[in-house]
N, C-alpha and C positions, 0 to 999 in steps of 0.2 A: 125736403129743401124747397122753403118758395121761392116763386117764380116770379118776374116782372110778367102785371095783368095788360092782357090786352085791351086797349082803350080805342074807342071808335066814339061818334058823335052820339049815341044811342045808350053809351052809361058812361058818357063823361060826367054829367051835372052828381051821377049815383057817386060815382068811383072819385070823382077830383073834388068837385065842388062841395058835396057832402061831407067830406071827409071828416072824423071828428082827429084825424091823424096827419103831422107833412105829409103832403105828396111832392116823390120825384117824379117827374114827367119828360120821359127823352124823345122828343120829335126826329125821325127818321126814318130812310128809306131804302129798301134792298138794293140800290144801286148809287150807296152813296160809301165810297172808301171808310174816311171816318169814321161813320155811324158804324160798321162792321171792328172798327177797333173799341169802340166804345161799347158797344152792343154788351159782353159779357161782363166789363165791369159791374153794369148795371144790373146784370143778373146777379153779379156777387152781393153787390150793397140790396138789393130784393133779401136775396136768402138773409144777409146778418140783420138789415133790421126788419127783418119779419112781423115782429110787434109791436116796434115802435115808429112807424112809417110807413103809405103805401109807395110801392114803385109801379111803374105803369108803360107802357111805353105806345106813342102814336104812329101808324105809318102814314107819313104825309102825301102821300098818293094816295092812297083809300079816302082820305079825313081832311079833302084841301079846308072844307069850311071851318074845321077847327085851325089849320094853319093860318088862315087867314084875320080870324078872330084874336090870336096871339099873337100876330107880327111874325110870324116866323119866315123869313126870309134867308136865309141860308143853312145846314144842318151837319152833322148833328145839334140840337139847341135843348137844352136843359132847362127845363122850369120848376120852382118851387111852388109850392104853393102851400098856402095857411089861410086856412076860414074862410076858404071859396077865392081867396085874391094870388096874384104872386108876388109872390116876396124875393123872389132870388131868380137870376138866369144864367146859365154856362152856352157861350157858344163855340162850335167847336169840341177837336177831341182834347178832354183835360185828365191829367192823374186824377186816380180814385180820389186821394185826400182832398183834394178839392169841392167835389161832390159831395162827399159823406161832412167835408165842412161846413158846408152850404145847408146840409139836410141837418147837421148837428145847430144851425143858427137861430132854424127852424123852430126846434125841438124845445130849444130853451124858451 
């Protein structure tokens, strides 16, 4: 079963920007309510599109510079991203279908 990959500033440009796949990228933090409701979703949508997507996730206490870089100002925060750019963001905890539509927008 894959796993959403740990992302830190040191294989973001490898893991996100590279990509030749969507990336979902869930910014969040061990002491943030939401982010613990959303946390497993995102491990789910990791495991089902294992090949056609990477999943990732930030912790934004480890990674302020990437928070900062994104705007990310409140969390959990959801980003897409296509061809190094983002293309989509969820803020907040939202149902999976939301996500996996976002990552499906992507895809096309």
């Amino acid at each position: 079963m894959a796993k959403a990959v740990e992302i830190n500033a040191d294989n973001f440009e490898e893991v996100v920007l590279k990509s030749d796949k969507p990336v979902l990228v869930d910014f969040w933090a061990e002491w943030c309510g939401p982010c613990r409701m959303v946390g497993p979703v995102v491990e789910e949508i990791a495991s089902e599109y294992a090949n056609k997507a990477v999943v990732g996730k930030v912790d934004v206490d480890a990674n302020q510079d990437l928070s900062v870089k994104y705007g990310i100002r409140s969390i959990p925060a959801l980003l897409v991203f296509k061809g190094g750019e983002v293309v989509d963001q969820v803020i907040g905890a939202v149902p999976k279908n939301v996500l996996t539509g976002k990552l499906e927008d992507a895809m096309a």
